[in-house]
C-alpha positions in Angstrom: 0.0 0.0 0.0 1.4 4.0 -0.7 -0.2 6.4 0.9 2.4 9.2 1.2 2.1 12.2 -1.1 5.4 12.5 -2.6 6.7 16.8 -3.2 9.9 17.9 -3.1 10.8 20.9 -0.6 13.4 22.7 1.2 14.9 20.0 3.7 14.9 22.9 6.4 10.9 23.5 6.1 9.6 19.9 6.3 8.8 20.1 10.5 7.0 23.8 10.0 5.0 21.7 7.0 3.6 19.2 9.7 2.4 21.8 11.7 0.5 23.0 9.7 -0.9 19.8 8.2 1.2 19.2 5.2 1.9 15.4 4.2 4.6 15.7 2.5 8.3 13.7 1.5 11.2 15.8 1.4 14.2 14.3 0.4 18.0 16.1 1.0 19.5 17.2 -2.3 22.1 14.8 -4.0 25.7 16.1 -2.6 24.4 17.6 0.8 26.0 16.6 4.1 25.2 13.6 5.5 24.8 14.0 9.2 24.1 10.9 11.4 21.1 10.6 13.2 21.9 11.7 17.0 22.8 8.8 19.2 20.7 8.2 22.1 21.9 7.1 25.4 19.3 4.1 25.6 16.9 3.0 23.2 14.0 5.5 24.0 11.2 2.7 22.5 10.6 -0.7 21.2 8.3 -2.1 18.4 5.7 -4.5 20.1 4.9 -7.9 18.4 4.0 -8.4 15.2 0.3 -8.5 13.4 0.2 -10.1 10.3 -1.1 -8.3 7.5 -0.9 -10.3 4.2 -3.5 -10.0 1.7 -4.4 -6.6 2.6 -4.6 -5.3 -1.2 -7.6 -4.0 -1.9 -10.4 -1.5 -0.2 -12.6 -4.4 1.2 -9.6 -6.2 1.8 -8.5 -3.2 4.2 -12.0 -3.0 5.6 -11.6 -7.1 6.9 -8.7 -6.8 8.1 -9.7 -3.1 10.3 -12.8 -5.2 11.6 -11.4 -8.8 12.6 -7.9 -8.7 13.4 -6.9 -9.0 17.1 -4.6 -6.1 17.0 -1.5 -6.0 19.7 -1.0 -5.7 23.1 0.4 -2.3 22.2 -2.9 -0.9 19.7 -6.0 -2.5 20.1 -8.0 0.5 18.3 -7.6 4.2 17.3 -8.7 7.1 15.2 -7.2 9.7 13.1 -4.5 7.4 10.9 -1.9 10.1 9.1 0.6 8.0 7.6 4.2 8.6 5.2 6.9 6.1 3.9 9.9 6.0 4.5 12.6 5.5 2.8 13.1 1.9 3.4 9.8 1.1 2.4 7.9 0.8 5.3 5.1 2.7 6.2 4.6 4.8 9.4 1.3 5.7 10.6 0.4 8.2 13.6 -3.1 7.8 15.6 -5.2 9.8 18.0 -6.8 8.6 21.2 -5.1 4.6 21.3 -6.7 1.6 23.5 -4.2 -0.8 24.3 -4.7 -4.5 25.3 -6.7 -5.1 28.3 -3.4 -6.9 30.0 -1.2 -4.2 28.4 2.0 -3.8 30.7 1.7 0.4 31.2 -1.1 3.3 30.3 -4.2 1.3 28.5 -5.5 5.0 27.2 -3.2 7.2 25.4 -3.4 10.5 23.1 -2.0 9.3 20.9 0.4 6.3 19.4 2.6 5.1 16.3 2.6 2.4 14.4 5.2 0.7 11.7 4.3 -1.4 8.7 6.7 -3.6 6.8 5.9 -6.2 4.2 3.4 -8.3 5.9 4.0 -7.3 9.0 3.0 -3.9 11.5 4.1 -3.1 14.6 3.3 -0.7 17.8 6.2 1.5 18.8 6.0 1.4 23.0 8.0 3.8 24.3 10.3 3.2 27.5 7.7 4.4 30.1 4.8 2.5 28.0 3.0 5.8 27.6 1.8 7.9 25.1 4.4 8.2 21.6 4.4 12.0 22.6 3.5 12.3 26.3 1.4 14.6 27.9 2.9 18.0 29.1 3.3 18.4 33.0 -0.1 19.6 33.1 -1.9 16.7 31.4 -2.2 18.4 28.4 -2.3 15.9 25.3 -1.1 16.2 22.0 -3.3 14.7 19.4 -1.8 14.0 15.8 -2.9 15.8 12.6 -0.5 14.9 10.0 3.2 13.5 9.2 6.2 14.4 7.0 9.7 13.5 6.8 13.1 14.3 5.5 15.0 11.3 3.8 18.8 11.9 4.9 21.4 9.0 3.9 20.6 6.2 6.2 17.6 7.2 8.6 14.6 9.8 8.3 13.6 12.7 10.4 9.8 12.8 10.8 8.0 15.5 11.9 4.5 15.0 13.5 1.8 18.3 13.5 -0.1 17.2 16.7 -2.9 19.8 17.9 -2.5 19.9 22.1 -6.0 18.7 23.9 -6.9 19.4 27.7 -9.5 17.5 28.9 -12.6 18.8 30.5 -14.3 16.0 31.4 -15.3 11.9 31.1 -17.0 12.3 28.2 -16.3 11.6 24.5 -16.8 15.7 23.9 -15.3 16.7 27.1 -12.5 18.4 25.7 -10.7 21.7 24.2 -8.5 22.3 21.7 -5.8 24.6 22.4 -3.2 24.8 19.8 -1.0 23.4 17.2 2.4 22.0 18.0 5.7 19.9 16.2 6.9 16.2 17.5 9.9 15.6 15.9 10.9 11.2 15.5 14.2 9.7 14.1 13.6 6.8 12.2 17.3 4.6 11.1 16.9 2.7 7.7 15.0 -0.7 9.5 15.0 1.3 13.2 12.6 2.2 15.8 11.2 5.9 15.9 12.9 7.6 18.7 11.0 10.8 19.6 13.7 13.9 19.3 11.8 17.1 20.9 8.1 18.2 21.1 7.9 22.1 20.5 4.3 24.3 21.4 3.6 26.1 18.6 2.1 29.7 19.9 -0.5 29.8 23.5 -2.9 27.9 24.4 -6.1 29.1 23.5 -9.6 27.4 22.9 -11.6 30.1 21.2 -13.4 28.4 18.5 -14.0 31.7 16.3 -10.0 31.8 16.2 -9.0 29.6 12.8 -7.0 26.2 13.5 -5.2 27.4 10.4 -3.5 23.8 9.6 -7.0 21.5 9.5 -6.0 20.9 5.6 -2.8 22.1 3.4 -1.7 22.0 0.3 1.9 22.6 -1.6 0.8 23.6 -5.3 3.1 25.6 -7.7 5.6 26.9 -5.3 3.0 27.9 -2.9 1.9 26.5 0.4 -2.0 26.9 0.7 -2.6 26.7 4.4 -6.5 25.9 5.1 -8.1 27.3 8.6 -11.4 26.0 10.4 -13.2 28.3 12.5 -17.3 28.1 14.2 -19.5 30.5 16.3 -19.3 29.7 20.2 -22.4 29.3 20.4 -23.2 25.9 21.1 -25.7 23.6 18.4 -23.4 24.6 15.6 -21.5 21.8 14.2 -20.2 22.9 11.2 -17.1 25.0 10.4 -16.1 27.6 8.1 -13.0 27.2 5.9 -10.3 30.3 4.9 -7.1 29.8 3.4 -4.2 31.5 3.9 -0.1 31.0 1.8 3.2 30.8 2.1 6.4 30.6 0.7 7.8 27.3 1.3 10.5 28.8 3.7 8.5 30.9 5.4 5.4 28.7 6.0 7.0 28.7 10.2 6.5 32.1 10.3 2.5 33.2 10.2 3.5 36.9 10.6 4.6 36.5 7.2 1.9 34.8 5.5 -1.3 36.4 3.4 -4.8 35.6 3.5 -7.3 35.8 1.0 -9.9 38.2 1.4 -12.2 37.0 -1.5 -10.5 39.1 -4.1 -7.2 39.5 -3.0 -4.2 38.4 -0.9 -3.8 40.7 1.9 -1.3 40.8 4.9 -4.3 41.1 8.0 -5.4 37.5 9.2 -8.9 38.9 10.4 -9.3 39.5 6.4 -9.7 36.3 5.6 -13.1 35.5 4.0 -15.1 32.6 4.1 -14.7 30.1 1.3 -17.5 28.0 2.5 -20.0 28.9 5.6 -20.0 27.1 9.1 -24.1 26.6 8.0 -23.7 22.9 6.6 -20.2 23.3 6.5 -16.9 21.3 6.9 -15.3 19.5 9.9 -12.3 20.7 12.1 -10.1 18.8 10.1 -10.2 17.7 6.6 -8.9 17.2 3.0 -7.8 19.8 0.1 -5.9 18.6 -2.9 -6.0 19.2 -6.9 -6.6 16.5 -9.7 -5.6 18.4 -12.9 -7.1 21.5 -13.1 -9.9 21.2 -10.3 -9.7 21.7 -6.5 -11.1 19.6 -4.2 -11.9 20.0 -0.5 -13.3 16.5 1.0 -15.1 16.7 4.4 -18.2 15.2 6.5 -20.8 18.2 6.8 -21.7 19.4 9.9 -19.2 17.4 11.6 -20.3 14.4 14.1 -24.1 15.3 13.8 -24.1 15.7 9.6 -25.3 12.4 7.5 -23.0 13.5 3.7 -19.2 12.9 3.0 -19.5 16.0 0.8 -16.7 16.6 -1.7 -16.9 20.8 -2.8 -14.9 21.7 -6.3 -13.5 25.0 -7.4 -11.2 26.4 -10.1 -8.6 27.6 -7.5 -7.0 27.0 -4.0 -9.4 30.0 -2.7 -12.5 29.3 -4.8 -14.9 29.5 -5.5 -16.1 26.2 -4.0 -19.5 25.1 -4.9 -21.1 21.9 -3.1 -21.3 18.8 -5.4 -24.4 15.6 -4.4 -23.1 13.7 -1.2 -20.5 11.5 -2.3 -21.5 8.9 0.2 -23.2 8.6 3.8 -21.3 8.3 7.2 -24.1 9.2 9.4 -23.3 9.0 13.0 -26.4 6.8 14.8 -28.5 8.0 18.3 -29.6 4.9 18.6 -26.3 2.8 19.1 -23.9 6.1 20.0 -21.4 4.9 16.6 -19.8 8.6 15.8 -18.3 8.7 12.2 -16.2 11.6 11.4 -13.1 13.1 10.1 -12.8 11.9 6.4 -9.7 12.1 5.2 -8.7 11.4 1.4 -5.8 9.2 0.5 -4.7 10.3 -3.0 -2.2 7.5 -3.3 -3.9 4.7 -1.8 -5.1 2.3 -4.1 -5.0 5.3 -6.7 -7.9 4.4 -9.5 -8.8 7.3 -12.0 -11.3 9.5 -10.9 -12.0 7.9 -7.6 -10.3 8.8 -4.7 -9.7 6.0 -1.1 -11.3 7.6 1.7 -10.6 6.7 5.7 -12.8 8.2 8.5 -13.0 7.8 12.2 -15.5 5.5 14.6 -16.1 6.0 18.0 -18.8 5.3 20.1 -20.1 8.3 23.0 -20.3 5.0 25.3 -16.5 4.8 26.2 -17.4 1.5 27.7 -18.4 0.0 24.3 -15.3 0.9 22.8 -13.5 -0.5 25.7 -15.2 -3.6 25.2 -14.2 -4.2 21.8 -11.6 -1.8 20.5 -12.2 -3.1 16.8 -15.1 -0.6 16.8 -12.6 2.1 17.7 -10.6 1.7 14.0 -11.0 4.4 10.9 -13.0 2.5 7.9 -12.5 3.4 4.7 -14.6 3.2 1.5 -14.1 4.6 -2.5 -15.5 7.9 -3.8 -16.0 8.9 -7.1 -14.4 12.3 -7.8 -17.6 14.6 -9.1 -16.4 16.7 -12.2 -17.7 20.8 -12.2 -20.1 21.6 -14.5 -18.3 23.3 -17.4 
């Protein structure tokens, strides 16, 4: 299976890329140095045992193997799923909240956790203490993952991970806030075990809904980086999200102060500028997918978030619009009646790449933590084939 999105950038602004939501593979230029990875004093994780994958080749293929296999003591189930390859042809893949094994030796709930795929084989990287892949801050503040990208150095890769950070504000499955972006950075050697580097807070902490979480989708197009923001009313009953984009230069995507937003004719330098591409009223979720496929733009979403019904797919002529709604695409309802939540579809163009479809994954969870602890299988992204609607014209 590929699913990493292959562009070539500036080795020195691959980790600003993941945080803002870039998936992207940057590889050094022929002739630069060659630095070693850092040594570590002690191996700072360990991949758990292995669960067998063979046969996974096709969509429904994917699905079987997401609903009935066992898992490890180290993953049981998770959501979110952002993945790259590296360069020895493995596959790395980051997730959100993680169950682990009922008899698992450490933490059983994490934020978040990382898993490695070889031929046949994947694996659950446990760190020393058995905790989280990026533990908490002193405060219990989580870090949950929203994309991955890596630079390919001779002999090991430096991924960087864009993780949002979470507090918790309760037991329930919407009990929390988000409060920021921020930048995990792993070294993976050629056939090694991710060892996590550094973990940098990108900015305060601040849960203000109506402030964009510039980073839910972006896109590196032309020499540009298009960097897409959600944003809702505090008021509560409002489920979907607006969308604004802002760009960068590739080198200067780290630095916001030097970005420009589009204010629906122009790119200006003032962020509260920034017009609406589409509306929070039946919009898109937090966090979501923008690419290109020839000439057209896609943004792929769930509307309304958890309480909408339509994977919706929006097309435009251009990375700010305008976007015009195309005919559900599919339905990932969430259900009252049995508390499944589906959300967060992502698109995965080079997953099982077909012309004018696209692979799509999204989240289930269950508001009945106790269901999910029961069987963690129902606590694994699912993922089904879309057809790409064409624009009128």
């Amino acid at each position: 299976m590929r699913w990493s999105a292959r562009r070539v950038l500036p080795a020195a602004v691959i980790v600003s890329l993941a945080a803002v939501g870039a998936v992207v593979t940057v590889r050094a230029p022929d002739g630069s140095p060659a630095p070693a990875p850092p040594a570590a004093p002690e191996a700072s994780a360990f991949l758990d045992s292995c669960i067998d994958t063979a046969g996974v080749d096709s969509v429904s293929a994917l699905n079987r193997f997401v609903a009935k296999v066992r898992g490890s003591d180290g993953f049981a189930g998770g959501d979110v799923g952002a993945s790259v390859e590296l360069q020895d042809g493995r596959q790395l893949f980051v997730f959100g909240d993680t169950l682990r094994a009922a008899d698992f030796d450490g933490q059983r709930f994490v934020r978040n956790s990382m898993l490695v795929f070889s031929p046949g084989c994947g694996q659950a990287v446990i760190p020393r203490d058995h905790g989280a892949i990026v533990p908490d801050r002193s405060d219990g503040v989580g870090y949950w993952p929203m994309s991955v990208a890596r630079i390919e150095l001779p002999g090991y890769d430096i991924v960087g991970v864009g993780v949002q950070r979470v507090r918790a504000t309760g037991g329930g499955v919407f009990d929390f806030e988000n409060l920021g972006p921020a930048i995990a950075r792993f070294d993976v050697p050629r056939g090694g075990v991710p060892e996590l580097r550094s973990v940098e807070d990108i900015g305060p902490d601040d849960a203000d809904p109506t402030r964009p979480m510039w980073g839910a989708a972006a896109v590196v197009d032309s020499g540009w980086v298009y960097i897409y923001g959600t944003s809702r009313p505090a008021e509560p009953g409002l489920n979907g999200f607006a969308l604004r984009v802002a760009r960068s230069r590739p080198a200067e995507v780290g630095r916001p102060a030097t970005w420009t937003y589009w204010d629906g004719e122009r790119w200006t330098r003032r962020a509260t500028a920034a017009a609406e591409l589409i509306g929070h009223q039946g919009g898109v979720s937090q966090t979501l997918s923008v690419f290109r496929v020839g000439q057209t733009w896609y943004a792929l979403s769930k509307k309304d978030e958890f309480l909408g019904t339509d994977l919706t797919i929006w097309t435009a002529p251009r990375p700010t619009g305008p976007f015009t709604v195309q005919p559900a695409a599919a339905a990932i309802p969430s259900d009252a009646v049995t508390g499944t939540l589906r959300y967060m579809p992502l698109a995965h163009p080079d997953l099982l790449p077909r012309p004018g479809t696209m692979v799509v994954s999204y989240s289930v969870n269950n508001t009945d933590v106790e269901v999910i602890r029961d069987d963690p299988r129902r606590y694994r992204p699912r993922f089904l084939r879309v057809t790409l609607p064409v624009p009128a014209g």
